[in-house]
C-alpha positions as CSV (number, residue, x, y, z in Angstrom):
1,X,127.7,278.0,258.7
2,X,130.1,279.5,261.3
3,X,131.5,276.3,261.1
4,X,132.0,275.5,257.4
5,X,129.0,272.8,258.1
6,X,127.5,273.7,254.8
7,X,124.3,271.1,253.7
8,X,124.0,270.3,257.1
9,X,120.9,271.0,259.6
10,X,120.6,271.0,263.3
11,X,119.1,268.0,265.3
12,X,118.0,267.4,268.9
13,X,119.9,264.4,270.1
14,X,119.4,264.4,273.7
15,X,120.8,265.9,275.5
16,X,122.6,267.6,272.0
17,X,121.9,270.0,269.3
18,X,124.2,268.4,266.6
19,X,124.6,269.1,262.8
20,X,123.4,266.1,260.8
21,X,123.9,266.2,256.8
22,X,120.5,267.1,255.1
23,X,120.9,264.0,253.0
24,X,121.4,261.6,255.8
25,X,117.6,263.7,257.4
26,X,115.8,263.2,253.8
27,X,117.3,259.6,253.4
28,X,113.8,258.4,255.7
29,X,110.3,259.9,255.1
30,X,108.8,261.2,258.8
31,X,105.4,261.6,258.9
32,X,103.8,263.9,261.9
33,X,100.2,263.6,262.4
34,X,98.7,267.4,261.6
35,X,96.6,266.9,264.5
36,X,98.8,266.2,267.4
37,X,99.2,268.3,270.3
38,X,102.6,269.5,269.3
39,X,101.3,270.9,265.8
40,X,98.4,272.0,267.3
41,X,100.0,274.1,269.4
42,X,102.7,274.9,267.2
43,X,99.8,276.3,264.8
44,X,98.2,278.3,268.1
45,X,101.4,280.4,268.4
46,X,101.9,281.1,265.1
47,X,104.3,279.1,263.1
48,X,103.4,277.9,259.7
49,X,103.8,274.4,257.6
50,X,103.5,276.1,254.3
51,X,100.0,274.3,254.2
């Protein structure tokens, strides 16, 4: 927002954090398995998935 990059998100693009449209993230479905470490974890520390 600080740089007029409105309907765009942030993305990891190693070794970058870049802003990526939101349409161009949606355009693909990702799925993450609920029961991998990282959302395990995740879960452990506190952050929700709205589930």
């Amino acid at each position: 927002m600080a740089n007029s990059k409105w309907g765009h998100m942030v993305a990891l693009q190693t070794p970058h954090i870049v802003p990526i449209p939101i349409v161009e993230a949606l355009r693909d479905t990702k799925k993450v398995d609920p029961n991998h470490d990282t959302v395990r974890t995740a879960r452990k520390i506190g952050i929700s998935f709205g589930d």
